[in-house]
C-alpha positions in Angstrom: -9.5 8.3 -29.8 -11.6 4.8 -29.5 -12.6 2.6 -26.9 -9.2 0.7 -27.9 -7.4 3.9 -26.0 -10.0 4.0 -23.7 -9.5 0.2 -22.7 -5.4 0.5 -22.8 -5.6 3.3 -20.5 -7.7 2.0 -17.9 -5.2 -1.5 -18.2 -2.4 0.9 -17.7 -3.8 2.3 -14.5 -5.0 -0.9 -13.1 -1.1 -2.2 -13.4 -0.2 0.9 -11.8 -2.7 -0.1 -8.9 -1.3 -3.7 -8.7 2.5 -2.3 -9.1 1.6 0.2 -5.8 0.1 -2.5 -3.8 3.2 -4.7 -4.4 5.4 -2.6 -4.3 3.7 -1.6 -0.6 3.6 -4.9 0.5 6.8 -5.5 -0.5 8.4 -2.5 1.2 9.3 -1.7 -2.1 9.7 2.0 -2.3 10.6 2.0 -6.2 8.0 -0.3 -7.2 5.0 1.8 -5.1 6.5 4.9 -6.4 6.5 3.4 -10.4 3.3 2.3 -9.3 2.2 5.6 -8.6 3.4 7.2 -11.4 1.7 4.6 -14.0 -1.4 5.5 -12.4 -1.1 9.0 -12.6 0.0 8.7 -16.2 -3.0 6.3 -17.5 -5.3 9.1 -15.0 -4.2 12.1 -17.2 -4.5 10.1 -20.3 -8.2 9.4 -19.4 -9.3 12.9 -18.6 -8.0 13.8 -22.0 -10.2 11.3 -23.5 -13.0 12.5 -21.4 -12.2 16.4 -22.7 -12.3 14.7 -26.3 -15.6 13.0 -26.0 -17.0 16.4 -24.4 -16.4 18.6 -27.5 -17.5 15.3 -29.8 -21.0 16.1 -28.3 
């Protein structure tokens, strides 16, 4: 994967971020947890692009 994938990802969790700090603010529950999840989602997705770019080495 490229540094497009890369660059998506890390958008992905930095919406995640904003969604959770909203949704917190907010008091709202579903947001933060949404929030959560998109994060964790765009954090799995970038350790699989790190374990890529290990074996590319």
């Amino acid at each position: 994967m490229g540094l497009d994938d890369k660059i998506d990802n890390k958008a992905e969790e930095l919406a995640g971020k904003v969604k959770k700090g909203v949704g917190k603010a907010t008091g709202d529950e579903e947001l933060e947890t949404e929030g959560r999840v998109d994060k964790a989602k765009a954090n799995v997705k970038q350790a699989g692009e790190k374990i890529k770019d290990a074996f590319k080495s």
